[in-house]
C-alpha positions as CSV (number, residue, x, y, z in Angstrom):
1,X,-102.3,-46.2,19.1
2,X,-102.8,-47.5,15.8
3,X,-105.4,-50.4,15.3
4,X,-107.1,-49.3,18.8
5,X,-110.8,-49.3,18.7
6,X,-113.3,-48.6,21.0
7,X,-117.0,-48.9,21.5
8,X,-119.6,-46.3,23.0
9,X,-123.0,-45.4,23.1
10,X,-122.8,-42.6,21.2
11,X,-120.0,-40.5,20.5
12,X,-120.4,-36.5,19.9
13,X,-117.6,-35.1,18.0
14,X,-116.1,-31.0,18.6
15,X,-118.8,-29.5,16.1
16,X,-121.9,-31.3,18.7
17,X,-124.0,-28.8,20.8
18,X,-125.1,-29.2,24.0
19,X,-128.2,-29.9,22.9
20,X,-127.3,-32.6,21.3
21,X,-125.4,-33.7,24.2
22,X,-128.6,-33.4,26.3
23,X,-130.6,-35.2,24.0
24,X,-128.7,-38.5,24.4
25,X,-129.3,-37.6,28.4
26,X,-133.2,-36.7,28.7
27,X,-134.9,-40.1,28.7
28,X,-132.7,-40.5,31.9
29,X,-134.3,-37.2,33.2
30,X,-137.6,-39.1,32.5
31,X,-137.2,-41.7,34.5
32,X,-136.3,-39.5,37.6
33,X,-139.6,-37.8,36.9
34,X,-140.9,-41.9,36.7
35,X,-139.7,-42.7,40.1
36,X,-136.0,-43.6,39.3
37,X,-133.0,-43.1,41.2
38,X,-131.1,-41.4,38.0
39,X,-127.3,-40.2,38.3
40,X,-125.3,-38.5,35.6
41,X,-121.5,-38.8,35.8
42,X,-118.8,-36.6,34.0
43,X,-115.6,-37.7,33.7
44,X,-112.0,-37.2,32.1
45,X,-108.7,-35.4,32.1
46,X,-108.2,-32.7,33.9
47,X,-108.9,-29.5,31.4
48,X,-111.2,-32.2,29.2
49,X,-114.3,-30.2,29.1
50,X,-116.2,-31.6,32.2
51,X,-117.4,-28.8,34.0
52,X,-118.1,-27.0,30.1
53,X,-120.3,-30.0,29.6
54,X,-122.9,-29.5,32.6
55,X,-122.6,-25.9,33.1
56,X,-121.5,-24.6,29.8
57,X,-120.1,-21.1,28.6
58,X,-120.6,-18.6,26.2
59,X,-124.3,-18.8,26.7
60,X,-124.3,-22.2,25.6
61,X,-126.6,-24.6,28.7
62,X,-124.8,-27.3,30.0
63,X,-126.7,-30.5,30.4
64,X,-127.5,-30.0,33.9
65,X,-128.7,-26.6,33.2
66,X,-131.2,-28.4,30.7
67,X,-131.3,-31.4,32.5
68,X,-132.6,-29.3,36.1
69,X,-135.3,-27.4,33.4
70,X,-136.7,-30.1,32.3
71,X,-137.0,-32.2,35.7
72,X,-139.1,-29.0,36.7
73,X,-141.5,-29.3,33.6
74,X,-142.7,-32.9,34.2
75,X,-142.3,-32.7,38.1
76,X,-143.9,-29.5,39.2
77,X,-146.8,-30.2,41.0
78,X,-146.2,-33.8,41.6
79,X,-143.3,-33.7,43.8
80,X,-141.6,-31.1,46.3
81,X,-138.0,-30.6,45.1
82,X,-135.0,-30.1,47.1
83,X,-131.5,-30.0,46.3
84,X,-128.3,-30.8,48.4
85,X,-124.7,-30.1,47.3
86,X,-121.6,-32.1,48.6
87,X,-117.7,-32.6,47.9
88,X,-115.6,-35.6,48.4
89,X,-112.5,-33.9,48.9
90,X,-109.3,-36.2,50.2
91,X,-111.8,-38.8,51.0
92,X,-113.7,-36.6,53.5
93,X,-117.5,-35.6,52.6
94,X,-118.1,-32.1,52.9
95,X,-121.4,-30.8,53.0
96,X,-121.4,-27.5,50.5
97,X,-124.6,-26.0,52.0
98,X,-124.5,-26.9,55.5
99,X,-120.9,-26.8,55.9
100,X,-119.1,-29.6,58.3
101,X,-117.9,-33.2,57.4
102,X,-120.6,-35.5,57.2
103,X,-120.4,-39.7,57.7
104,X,-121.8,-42.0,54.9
105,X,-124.5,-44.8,56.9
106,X,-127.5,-46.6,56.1
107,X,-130.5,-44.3,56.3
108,X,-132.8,-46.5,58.5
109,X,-136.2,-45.6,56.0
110,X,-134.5,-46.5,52.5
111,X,-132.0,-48.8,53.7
112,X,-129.3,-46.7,51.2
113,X,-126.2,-45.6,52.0
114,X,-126.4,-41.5,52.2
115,X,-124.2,-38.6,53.6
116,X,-126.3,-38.4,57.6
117,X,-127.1,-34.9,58.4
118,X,-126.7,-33.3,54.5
119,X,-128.4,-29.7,54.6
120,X,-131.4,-29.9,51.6
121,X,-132.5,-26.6,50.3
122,X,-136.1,-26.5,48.9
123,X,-136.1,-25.0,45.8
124,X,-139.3,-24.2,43.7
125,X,-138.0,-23.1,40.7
126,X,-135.4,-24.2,37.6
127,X,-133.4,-20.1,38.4
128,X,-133.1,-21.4,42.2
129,X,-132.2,-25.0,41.4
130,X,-129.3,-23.6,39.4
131,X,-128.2,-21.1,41.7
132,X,-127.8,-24.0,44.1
133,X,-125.8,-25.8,41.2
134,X,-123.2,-23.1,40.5
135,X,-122.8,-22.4,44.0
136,X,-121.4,-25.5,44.5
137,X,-119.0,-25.4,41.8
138,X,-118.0,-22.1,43.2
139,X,-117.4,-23.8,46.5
140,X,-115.5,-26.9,45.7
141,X,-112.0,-27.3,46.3
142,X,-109.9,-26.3,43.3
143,X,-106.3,-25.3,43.0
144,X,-103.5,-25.0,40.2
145,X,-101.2,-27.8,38.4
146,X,-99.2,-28.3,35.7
147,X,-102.3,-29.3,34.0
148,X,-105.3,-27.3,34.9
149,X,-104.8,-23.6,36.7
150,X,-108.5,-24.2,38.4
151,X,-108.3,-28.1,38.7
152,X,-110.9,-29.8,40.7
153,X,-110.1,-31.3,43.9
154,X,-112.7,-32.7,44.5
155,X,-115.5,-34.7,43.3
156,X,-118.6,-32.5,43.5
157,X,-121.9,-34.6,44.3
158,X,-125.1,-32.5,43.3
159,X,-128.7,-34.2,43.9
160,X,-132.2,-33.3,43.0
161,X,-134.3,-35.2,45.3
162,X,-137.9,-35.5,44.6
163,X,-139.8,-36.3,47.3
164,X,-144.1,-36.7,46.9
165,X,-146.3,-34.7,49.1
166,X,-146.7,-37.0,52.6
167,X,-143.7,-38.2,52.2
168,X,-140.4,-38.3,54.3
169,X,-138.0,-39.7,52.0
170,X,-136.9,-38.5,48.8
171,X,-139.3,-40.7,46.0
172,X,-136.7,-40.3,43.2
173,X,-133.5,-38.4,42.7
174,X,-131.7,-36.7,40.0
175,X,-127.5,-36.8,40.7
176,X,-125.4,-34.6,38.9
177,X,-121.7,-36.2,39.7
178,X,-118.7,-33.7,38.2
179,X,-115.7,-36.3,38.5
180,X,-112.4,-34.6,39.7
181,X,-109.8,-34.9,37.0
182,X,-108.0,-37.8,36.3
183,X,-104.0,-37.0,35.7
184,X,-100.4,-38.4,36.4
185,X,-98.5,-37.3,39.3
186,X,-95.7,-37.0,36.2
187,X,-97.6,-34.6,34.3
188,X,-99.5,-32.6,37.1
189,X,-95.6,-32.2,38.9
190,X,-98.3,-32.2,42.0
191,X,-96.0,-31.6,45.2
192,X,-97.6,-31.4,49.1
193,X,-100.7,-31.3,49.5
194,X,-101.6,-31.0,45.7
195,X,-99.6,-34.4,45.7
196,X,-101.8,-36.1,48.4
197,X,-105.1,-34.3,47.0
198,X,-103.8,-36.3,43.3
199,X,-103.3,-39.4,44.9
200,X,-107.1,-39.4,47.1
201,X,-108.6,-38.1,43.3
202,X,-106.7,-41.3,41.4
203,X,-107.5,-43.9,44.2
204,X,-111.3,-43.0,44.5
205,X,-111.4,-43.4,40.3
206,X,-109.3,-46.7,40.4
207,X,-111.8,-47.5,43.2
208,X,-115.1,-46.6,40.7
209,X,-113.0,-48.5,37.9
210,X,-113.1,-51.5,40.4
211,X,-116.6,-51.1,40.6
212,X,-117.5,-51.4,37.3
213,X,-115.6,-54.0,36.5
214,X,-116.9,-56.0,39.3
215,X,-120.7,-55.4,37.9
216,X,-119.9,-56.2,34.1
217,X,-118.7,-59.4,35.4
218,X,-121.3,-60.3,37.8
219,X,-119.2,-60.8,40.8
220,X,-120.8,-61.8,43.8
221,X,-119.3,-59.2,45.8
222,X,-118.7,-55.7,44.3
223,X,-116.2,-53.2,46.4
224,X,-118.8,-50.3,47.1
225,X,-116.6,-49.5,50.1
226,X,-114.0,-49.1,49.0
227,X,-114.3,-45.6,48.9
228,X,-116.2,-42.6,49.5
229,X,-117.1,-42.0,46.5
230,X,-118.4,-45.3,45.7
231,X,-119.9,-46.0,48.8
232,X,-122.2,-42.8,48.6
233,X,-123.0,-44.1,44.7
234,X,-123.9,-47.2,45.8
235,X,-127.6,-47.2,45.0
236,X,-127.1,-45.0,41.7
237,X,-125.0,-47.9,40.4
238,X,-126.5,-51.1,42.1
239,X,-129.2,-52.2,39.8
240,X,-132.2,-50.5,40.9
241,X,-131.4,-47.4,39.2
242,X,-130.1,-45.6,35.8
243,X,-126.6,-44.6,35.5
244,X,-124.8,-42.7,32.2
245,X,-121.3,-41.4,31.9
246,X,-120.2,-38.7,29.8
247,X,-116.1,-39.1,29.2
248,X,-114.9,-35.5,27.7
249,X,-111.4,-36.5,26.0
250,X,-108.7,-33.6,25.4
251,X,-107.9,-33.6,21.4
252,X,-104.0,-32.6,22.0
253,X,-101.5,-34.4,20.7
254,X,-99.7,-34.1,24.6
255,X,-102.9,-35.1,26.1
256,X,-103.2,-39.0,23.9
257,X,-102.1,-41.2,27.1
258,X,-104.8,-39.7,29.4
259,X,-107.8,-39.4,26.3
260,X,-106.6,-43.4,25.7
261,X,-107.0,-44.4,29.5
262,X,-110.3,-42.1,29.8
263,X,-111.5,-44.2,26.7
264,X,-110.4,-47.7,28.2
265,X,-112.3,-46.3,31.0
266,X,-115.6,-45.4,29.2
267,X,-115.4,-48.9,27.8
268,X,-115.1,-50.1,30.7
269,X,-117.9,-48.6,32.2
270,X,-120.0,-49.2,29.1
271,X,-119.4,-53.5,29.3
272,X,-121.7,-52.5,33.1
273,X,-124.0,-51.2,31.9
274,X,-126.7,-53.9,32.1
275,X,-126.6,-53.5,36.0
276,X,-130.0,-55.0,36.0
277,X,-133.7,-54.2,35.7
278,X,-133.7,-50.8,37.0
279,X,-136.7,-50.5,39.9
280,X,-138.7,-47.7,41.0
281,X,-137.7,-46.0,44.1
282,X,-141.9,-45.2,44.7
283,X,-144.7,-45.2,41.9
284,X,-144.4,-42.5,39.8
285,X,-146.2,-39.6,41.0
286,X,-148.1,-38.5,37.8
287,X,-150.4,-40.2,36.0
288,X,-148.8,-41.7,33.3
């Protein structure tokens, strides 16, 4: 709409790289490697670019591709790595490597909500990290709409957990969160159980949305339980970690209602951004 502005971080226009999308991106890999509790989120339209963004195409790396390479330069030999891979599909949690449902409680060591019982693969190299990654993507839930022929389902939860020698819980984490698509039941012509699958996808985003509004206005209670998805991002988005969201917007002309409500989004988002002094999950584990 004309006279509409909004107001980002940074904003990377069709002719950016990936590289230049990972630069804005690897001061929060950093900060994993520091001790953090780091998530990346993508979200957007359905057909937006998302899952081009972290995995990439055409030989191109995705962010988490480069993101995953360089957590193994500054980590190896500090920390053992392990990776775990989980859906939230129709507000169920779905472990992608272990298979089964899992339930989201309080671990009794960390006092954070997590998914109880998640299978975590050790991995001891960037090739087997990433094989872990795109096996996941291949497993997710996906299915065809009016909007997407291989639309997500699903959000898709990947984590990196770094965990220092001696120790039982994970010292920091990297979370790669690929956001199912965002779309209009008018639009997607969704019928069944693509229909309910829409509805669980728009809910769980309305519920983030809720979120993040509570935190940019300081509200003394802030709906984390409101759903799964929230719930299991609790402690990525409470104020002891880092948080940054990449919102892919469509250029179409027939896609300007969804880019404009992805944008109020973003902006939303960004206005929470100050969640407070991020805190170390454990001292860093190299010497710096």
């Amino acid at each position: 709409r004309k006279g509409t502005c909004f107001r980002f971080d940074h904003v990377l226009g069709s002719a950016s790289s990936q590289a230049d999308a990972f630069a804005q991106l690897a001061p929060l890999v950093e900060a994993a490697i520091e001790g953090f509790s780091v998530t990346i989120l993508a979200y957007g339209q359905t057909g937006s670019g998302k899952t081009h963004t972290l995995l990439g195409s055409g030989g191109g790396d995705g962010v988490a591709q480069q993101a995953i390479e360089r957590l193994f330069d500054g980590a190896s030999g500090c920390y053992n790595l392990l990776v775990s891979a989980k859906e939230i599909y129709n507000e169920n949690v779905r472990d992608l490597l272990g298979g089964g449902v899992l339930d989201v409680r309080l671990n009794p060591v960390t006092g954070r909500p997590e998914a109880q019982g998640e299978k975590r693969v050790p991995v001891a190299s960037p090739g087997e990290a990433l094989e872990v990654l795109h096996a996941a993507f291949d497993l997710r839930v996906t299915g065809r709409t009016a909007c997407n022929a291989t639309s997500s389902r699903s959000h898709l939860i990947v984590t990196l957990h770094l965990v220092a020698p001696g120790e039982k819980a994970s010292s920091s984490k990297l979370q790669i969160v690929d956001l199912a698509g965002s779309e209009r039941l008018n639009q997607s012509k969704a019928e069944g159980t693509r229909k309910e699958e829409t509805i669980k996808i728009n809910g769980s985003l309305l519920a983030l949305g809720d979120v993040m509004a509570a935190l940019a206005e300081r509200q003394g209670h802030v709906p984390f339980r409101r759903s799964k998805l929230t719930h299991l991002l609790q402690d990525s988005l409470d104020g002891q970690a880092r948080a940054a969201m990449v919102v892919c917007c469509a250029p179409g002309e027939h896609c300007r209602s969804e880019s404009v409500c992805s944008l109020r989004f973003a902006e939303k988002v960004s206005r929470a951004v100050e969640l407070g002094r991020a805190r170390r999950l454990r001292p860093a584990a190299r010497g710096t």
